[in-house]
C-alpha positions in Angstrom: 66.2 196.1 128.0 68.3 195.0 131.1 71.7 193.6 130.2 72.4 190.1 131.1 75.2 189.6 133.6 77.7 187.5 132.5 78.7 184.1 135.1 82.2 183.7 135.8 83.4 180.3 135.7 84.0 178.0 138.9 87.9 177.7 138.9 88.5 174.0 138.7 89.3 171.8 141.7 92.5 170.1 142.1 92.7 166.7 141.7 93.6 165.2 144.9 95.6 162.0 143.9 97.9 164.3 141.5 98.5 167.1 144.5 99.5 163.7 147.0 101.7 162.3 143.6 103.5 165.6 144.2 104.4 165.6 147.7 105.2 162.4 147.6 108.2 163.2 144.5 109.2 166.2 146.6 109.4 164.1 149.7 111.7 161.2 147.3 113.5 164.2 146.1 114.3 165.4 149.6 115.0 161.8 150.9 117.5 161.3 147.9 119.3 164.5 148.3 120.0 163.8 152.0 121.2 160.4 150.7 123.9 161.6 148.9 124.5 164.3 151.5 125.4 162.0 154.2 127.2 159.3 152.0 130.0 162.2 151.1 130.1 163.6 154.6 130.4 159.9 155.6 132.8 159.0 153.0 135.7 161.9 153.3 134.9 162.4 157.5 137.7 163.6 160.1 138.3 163.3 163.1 139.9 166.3 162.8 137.5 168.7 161.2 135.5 171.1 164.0 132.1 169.3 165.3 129.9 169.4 168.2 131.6 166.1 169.6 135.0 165.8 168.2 137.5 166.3 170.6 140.7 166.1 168.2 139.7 168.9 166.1 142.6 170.8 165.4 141.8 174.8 166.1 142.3 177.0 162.9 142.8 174.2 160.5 140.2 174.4 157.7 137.3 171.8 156.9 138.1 168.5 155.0 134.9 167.5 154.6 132.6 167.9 151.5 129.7 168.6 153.5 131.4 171.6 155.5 130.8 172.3 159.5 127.7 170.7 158.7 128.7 167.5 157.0 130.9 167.0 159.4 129.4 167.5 162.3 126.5 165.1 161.3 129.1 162.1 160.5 130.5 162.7 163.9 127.4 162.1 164.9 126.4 159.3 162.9 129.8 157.5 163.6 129.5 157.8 167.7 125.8 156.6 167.8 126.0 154.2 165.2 129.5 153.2 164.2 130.0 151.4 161.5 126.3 150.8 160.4 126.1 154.7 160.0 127.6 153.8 156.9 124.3 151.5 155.6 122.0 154.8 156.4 122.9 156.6 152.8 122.3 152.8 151.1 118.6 153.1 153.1 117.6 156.1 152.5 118.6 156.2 148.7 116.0 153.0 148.5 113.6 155.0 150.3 113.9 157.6 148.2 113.8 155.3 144.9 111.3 153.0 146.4 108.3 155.8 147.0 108.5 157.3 143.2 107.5 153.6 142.0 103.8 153.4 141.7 102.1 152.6 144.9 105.8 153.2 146.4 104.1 155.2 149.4 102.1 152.2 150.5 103.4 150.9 153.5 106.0 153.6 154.4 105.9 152.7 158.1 107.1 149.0 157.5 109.9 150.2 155.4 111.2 152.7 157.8 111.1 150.1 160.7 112.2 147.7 158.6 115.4 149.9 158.0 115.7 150.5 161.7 116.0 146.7 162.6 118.6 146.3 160.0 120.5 149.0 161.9 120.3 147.5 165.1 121.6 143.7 164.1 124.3 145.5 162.2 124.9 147.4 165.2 125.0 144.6 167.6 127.0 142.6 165.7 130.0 144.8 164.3 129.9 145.5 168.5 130.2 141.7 169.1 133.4 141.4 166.5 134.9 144.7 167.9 134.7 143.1 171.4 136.2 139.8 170.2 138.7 141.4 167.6 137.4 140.2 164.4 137.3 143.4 162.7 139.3 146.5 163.0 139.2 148.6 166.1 138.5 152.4 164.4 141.3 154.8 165.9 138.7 157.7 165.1 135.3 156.2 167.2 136.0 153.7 169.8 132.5 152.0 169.4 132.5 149.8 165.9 128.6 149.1 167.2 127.9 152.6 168.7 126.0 152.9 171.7 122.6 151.0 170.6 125.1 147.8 169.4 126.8 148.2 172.8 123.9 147.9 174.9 122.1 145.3 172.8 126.0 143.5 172.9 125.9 143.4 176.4 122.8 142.0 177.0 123.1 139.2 174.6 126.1 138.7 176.0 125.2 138.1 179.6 122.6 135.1 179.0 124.1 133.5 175.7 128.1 134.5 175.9 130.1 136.1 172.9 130.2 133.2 170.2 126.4 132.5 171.0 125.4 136.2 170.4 127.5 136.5 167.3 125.4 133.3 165.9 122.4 134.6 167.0 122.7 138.2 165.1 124.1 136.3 162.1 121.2 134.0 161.6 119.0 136.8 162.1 120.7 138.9 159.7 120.5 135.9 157.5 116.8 135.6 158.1 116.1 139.3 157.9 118.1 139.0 154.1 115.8 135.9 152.8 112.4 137.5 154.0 112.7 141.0 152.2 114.2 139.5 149.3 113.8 136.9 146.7 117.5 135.4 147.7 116.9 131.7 147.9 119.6 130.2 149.8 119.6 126.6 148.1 120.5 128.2 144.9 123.0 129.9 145.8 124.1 126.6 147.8 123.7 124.6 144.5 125.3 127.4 142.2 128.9 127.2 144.5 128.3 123.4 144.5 128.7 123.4 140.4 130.8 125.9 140.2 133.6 123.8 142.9 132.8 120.2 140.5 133.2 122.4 137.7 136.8 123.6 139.0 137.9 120.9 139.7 136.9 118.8 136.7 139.0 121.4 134.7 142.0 121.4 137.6 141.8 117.5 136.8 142.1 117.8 133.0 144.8 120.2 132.9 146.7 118.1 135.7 146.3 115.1 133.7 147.6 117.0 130.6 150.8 118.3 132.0 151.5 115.0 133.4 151.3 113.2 130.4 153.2 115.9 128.1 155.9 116.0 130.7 156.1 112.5 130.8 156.8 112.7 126.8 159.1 115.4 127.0 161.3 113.6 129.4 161.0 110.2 126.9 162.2 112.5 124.0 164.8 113.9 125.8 166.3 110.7 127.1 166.1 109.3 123.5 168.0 112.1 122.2 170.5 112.1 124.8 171.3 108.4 124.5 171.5 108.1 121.0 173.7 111.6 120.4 176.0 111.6 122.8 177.5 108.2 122.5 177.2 106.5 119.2 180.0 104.8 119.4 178.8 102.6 121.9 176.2 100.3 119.6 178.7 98.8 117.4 180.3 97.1 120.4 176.9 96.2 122.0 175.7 94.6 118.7 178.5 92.5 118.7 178.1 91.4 121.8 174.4 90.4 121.0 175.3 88.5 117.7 177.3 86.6 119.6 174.7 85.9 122.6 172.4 84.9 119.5 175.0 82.7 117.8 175.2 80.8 120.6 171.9 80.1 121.4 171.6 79.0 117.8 174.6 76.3 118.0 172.5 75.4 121.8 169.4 74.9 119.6 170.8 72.6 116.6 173.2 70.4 119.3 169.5 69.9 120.9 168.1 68.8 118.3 170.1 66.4 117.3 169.9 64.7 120.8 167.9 61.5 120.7 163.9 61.8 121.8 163.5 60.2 125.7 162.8 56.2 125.3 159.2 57.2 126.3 158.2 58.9 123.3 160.1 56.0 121.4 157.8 53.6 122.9 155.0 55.3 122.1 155.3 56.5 118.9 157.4 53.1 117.4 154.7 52.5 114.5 153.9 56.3 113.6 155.6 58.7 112.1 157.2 61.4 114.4 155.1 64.8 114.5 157.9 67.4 112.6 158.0 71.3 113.7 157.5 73.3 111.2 159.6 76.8 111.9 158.4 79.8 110.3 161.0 81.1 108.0 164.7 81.9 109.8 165.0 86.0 110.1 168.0 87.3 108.5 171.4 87.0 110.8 172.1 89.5 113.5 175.5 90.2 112.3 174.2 91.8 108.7 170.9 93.4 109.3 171.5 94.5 113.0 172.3 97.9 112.5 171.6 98.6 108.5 171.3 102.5 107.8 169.0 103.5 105.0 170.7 105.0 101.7 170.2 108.9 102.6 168.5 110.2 99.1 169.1 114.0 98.8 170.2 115.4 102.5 167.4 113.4 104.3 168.9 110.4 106.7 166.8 107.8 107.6 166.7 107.2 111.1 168.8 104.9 112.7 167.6 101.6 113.8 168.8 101.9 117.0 166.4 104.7 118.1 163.9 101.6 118.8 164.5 99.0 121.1 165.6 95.3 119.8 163.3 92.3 120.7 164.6 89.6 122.9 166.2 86.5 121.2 163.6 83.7 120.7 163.4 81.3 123.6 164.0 77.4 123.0 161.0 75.5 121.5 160.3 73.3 124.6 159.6 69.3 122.9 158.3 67.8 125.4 155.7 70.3 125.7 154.8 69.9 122.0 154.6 66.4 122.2 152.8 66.5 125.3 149.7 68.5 124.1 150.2 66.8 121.1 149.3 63.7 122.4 146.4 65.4 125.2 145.0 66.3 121.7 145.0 62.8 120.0 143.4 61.2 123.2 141.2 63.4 124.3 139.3 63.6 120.5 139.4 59.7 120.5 137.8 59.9 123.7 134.5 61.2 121.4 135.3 58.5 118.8 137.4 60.9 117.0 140.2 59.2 114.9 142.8 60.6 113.3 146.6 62.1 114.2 148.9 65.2 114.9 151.1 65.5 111.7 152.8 69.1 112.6 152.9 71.7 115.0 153.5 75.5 113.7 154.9 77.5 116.7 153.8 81.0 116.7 154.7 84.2 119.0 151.2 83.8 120.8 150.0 80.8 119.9 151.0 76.9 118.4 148.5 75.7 115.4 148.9 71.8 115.9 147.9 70.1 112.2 145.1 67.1 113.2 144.4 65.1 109.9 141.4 63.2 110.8 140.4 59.8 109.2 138.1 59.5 106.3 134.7 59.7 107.5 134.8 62.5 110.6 133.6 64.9 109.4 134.8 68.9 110.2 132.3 70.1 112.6 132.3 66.8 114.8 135.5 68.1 115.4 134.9 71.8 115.8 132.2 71.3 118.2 135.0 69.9 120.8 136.8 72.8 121.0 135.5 73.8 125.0 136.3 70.0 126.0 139.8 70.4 124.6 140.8 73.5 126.3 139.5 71.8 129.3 141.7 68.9 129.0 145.0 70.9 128.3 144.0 73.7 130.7 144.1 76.5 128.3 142.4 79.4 128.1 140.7 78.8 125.3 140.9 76.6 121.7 140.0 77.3 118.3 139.5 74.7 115.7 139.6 75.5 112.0 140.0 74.1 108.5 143.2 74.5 107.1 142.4 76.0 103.5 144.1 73.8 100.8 145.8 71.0 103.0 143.0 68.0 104.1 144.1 68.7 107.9 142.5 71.0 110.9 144.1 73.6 112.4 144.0 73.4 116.2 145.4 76.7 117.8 146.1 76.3 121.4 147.8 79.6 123.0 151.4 79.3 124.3 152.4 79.6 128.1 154.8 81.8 127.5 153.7 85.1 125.2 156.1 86.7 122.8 156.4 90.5 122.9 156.7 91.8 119.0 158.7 94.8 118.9 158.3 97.2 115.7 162.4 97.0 114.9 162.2 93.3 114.5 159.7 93.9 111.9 161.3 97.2 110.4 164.4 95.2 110.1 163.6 92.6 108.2 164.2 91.3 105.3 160.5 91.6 104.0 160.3 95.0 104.8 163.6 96.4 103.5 163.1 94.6 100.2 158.9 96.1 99.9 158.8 98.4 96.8 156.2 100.4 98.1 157.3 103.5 100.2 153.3 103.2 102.1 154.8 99.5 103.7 152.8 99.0 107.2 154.6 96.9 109.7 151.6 95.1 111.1 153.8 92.6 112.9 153.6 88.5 112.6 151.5 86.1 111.8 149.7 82.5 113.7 152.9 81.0 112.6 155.6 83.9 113.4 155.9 85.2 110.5 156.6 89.3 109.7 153.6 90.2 108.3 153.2 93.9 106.0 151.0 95.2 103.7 150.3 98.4 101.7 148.6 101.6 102.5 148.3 102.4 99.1 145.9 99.5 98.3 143.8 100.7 101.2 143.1 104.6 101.0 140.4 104.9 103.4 141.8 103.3 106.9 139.8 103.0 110.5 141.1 101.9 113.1 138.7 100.5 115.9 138.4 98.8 118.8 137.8 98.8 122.7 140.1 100.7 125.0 143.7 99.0 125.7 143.6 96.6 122.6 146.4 98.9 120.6 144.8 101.6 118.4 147.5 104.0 119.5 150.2 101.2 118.9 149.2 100.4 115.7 148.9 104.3 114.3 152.3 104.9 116.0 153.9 101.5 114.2 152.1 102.8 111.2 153.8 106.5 111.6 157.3 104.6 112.0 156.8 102.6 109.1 156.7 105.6 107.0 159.6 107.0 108.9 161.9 104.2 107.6 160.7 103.6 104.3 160.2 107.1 102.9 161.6 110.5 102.4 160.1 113.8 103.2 159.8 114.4 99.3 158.3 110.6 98.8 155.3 111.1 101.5 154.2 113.9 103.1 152.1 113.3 106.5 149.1 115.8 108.0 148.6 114.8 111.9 145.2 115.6 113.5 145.1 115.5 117.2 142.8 116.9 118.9 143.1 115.3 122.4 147.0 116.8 122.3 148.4 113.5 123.4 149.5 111.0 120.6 151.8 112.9 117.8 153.0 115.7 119.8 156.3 113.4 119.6 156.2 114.3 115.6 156.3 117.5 115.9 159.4 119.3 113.7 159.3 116.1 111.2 160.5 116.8 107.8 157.7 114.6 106.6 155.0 117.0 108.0 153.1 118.9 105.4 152.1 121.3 108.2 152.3 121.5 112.2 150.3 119.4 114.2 147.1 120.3 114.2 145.4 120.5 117.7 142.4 123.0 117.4 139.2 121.0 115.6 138.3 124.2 114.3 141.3 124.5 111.8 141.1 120.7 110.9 138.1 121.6 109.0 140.1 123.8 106.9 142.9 121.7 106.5 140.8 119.0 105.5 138.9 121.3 102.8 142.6 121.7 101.5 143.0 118.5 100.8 140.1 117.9 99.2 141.1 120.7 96.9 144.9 119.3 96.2 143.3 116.0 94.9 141.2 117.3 92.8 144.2 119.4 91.5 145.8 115.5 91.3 143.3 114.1 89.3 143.9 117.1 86.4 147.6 116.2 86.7 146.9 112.6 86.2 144.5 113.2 83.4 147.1 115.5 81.5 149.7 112.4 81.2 146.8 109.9 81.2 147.8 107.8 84.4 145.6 106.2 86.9 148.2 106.7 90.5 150.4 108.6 91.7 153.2 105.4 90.9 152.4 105.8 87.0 152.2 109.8 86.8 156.2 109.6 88.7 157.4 107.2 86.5 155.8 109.2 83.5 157.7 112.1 84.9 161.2 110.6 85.4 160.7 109.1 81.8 160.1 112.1 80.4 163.0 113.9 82.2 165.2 111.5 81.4 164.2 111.6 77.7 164.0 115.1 77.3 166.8 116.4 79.5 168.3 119.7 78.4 165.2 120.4 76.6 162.7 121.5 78.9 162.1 125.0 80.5 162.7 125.7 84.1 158.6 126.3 83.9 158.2 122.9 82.3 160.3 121.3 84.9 158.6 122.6 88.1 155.3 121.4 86.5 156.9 118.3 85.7 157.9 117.1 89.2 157.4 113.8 90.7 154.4 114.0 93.6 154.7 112.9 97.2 151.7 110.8 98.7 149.9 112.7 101.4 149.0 110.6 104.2 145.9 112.1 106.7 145.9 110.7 110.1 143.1 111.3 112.6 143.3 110.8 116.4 140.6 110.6 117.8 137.7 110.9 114.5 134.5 111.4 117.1 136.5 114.9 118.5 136.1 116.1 115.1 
């Protein structure tokens, strides 16, 4: 039997598209390489290393260059055709290189070389252009910045559109050329430095605003110190002087009263019963109560009066003006068959109430409804018309030409308000009528204080702050301040009344806040233990049983066994929070 030859196998073709894959990574490879070649020979190039076209090498002198003879002799090169583009070519041929290892990279390897080579010629061009016109810097080591294809492209340009026309011309090219081979959009980045320059200066504008205002307060503070501790002397003197100014406009006051009303009014009024002016109750005389000093209890001192300013002396009730409106009133409701007459007039700081007691049978809203045609007739800005509670009479309220300004000390130092029990008293300020007009925190724990801007939030939680100031001491109320727009109670800051600093940062209120919570409930166990219901009953509980027990109880006993301070929270500001 013949043996059977045995086939050899056919050896296996190459696949085509894997062989091109490889040339094409050898070819990146190579590109890459050369890349970083001419970026080092570029970077550490001198004019004094031997090369076929320097003319200041230095004979003997070794090579500086990282690419050797070789590195340096191809940045010579570079540098005298190109100039300062040569530098771009390591930048381009390292995306090249990058570029054709993508998938599909190879595509189109024609466009991306010639797209390279018209990059080098604008740059070219126009680093010659700024050369020529000195906007850049004149290299000591090539004399071209453009090399030679910049220079003749330069010139050219330059001899139909001029130097500043070329320059534009290679710019908005460059620009162009920028925009078409990338996804740049230029109205972005128009719209980004737009933001970005309302942005800065919104935040120039705050912090301006800030430093204004805080230096503003700083000088304030300073002045008040400076006045009121270098020369104390001087108030005693100066408060004489203004009893005396207000004891003489009293005397003024009484001697005009007792001069006889003008024959007019006599005729007029011969059958009725002259209007009388009802004056709010007198304040306390000047010469006692102008510059009272608290008792100091422990080594606290209350702070002297004199830190806040004194309000003018009242001006002289005018009358004739009284009387006049007075009688406007009376004839201008019997004009609408309105009968009846102006018993009193209550002069006020802001407005006079005039007391109209109509005659039986008019009935209240007749009346009220007339209010628009009253102010129209006595050219004021506007009326009211009320019912006096408890009297049969209507209040008419009429504002005053003249406004009085109510300042705090006027109602700090009053009678009123030095005899209040309660160490919460909150000088509000006066009533309709003129009076001084206080109440209690205590009886109100949970305060807000609203309204529109310019109608006195920040007076009336400064007045409030002051109140405290000159009715308590630090171990009778203790204060937390919350202000997070930094620009009401940085003036407290450093007051013994100040259970901690002022608090600026939202982000730690919430924790001092948490605190509190925590210390009432603490409270409300203390209160429980001696059965009390406030903070008034659990201190006098506590004095009493001190008092009763003295020499008796334990230092442990006794620390448990001390009287507690109210803690008032203020918030500037609640919707920062």
């Amino acid at each position: 039997m013949k043996a059977k030859k045995k086939k050899r196998a056919a050896p296996a073709k190459k696949d085509p598209k894997r062989k091109r894959f490889r040339s094409v990574e050898i070819f990146s490879l190579l590109v890459l390489v050369f890349a970083l070649f001419c970026a080092l020979s570029l970077i550490t190039y001198s004019a004094r290393d031997p090369s076929w076209a320097s003319s200041k090498a230095v004979p003997g002198s070794g090579v500086a260059n990282y690419g050797g003879r070789v590195g340096a002799s191809l940045a010579e090169g570079l540098l005298q055709f190109l100039g300062l583009s040569a530098f771009v070519i390591p930048f381009l041929l390292g995306y090249l290189g990058i570029r054709t290892l993508l998938p599909r990279g190879e595509q189109r390897l024609l466009w991306k070389i010639g797209s390279g080579l018209w990059l080098l010629l604008l740059l070219c061009s126009l680093f010659s252009l700024l050369q020529r016109g000195g906007f850049i810097w004149k290299g000591a080591e090539f004399e071209l910045a453009g090399g030679l294809p910049g220079k003749l492209l330069g010139d050219f340009l330059s001899k139909y559109l001029n130097h500043i026309g070329s320059v534009i011309l290679l710019s908005a090219l460059l620009v162009l050329f920028v925009l078409f081979k990338t996804e740049f959009s230029l109205s972005r980045l128009i719209t980004f430095f737009a933001h970005f320059l309302k942005f800065a200066v919104k935040r120039v504008r705050i912090r301006v605003t800030h430093f204004q205002k805080s230096r503003a307060k700083e000088k304030m503070r300073k002045k008040v110190v400076e006045k009121y501790t270098q020369a104390p002397e001087k108030a005693p003197a100066a408060d004489r002087r203004e009893s005396k100014k207000r004891g003489a406009e009293t005397e003024d006051d009484e001697d005009e009263e007792e001069k006889p009303r003008p024959k007019r009014e006599e005729k007029k009024e011969i059958k009725k019963a002259e209007p009388v002016i009802v004056h709010p109750p007198a304040p306390p005389r000047p010469d006692k109560l102008l510059f009272p000093e608290m008792e100091p209890k422990g080594d606290y001192k209350f702070p002297p009066f004199t830190l806040l300013d004194a309000g003018a002396p009242s001006e002289q009730i005018d009358k004739a003006e009284l009387y006049e409106k007075k009688t406007s009133i009376e004839e201008k409701l019997r004009e609408f068959r309105v009968e009846g007459e102006v018993k009193e007039y209550h002069p006020g700081p802001v407005i006079t109430t005039y007391e109209f007691y109509p005659n039986p049978g008019i009935k209240v809203s007749q009346v009220a409804n007339l209010s628009e045609d009253l102010s129209l007739a006595l050219k004021a800005e506007s009326v009211r018309i009320q019912r006096i509670p408890g009297r049969s009479s209507l209040g008419v309220e009429i504002p005053n030409n003249k406004r009085e300004i109510i300042k705090l000390r006027d109602i700090i130092q009053s009678e009123k308000f030095l005899k209040s029990n309660s160490k919460l008293t909150f000088a509000l300020g006066k009533t309709i009528h003129g009076e001084v007009y206080i109440t209690d925190l205590a009886i109100m724990p949970h305060l807000l204080i609203a309204g529109a801007t310019g109608t006195g939030k920040s007076v009336a939680l400064n007045a409030l702050i002051a109140s405290i100031l000159y009715k308590a001491s630090p171990d009778e109320v203790k204060l937390v301040l919350i202000d997070p727009k930094r620009l009401e109670f940085t003036l407290y800051e450093g007051i013994p009344h100040l259970l901690s600093p002022v608090i600026n940062d939202p982000k730690k209120a919430g924790g001092v806040l948490m605190d509190a919570i925590k210390k009432m409930e603490h409270r409300y166990h203390q209160l429980s233990l001696l059965k009390v219901r406030d903070i008034e009953q659990y201190n006098s509980q506590v004095r009493k049983i001190l008092s009763e027990k003295k020499g008796q109880l334990t230092d442990e006993e006794k620390q448990k066994l001390k009287p507690l301070p109210y803690i008032v929270i203020i918030i500037d500001e609640l919707a920062e929070l």
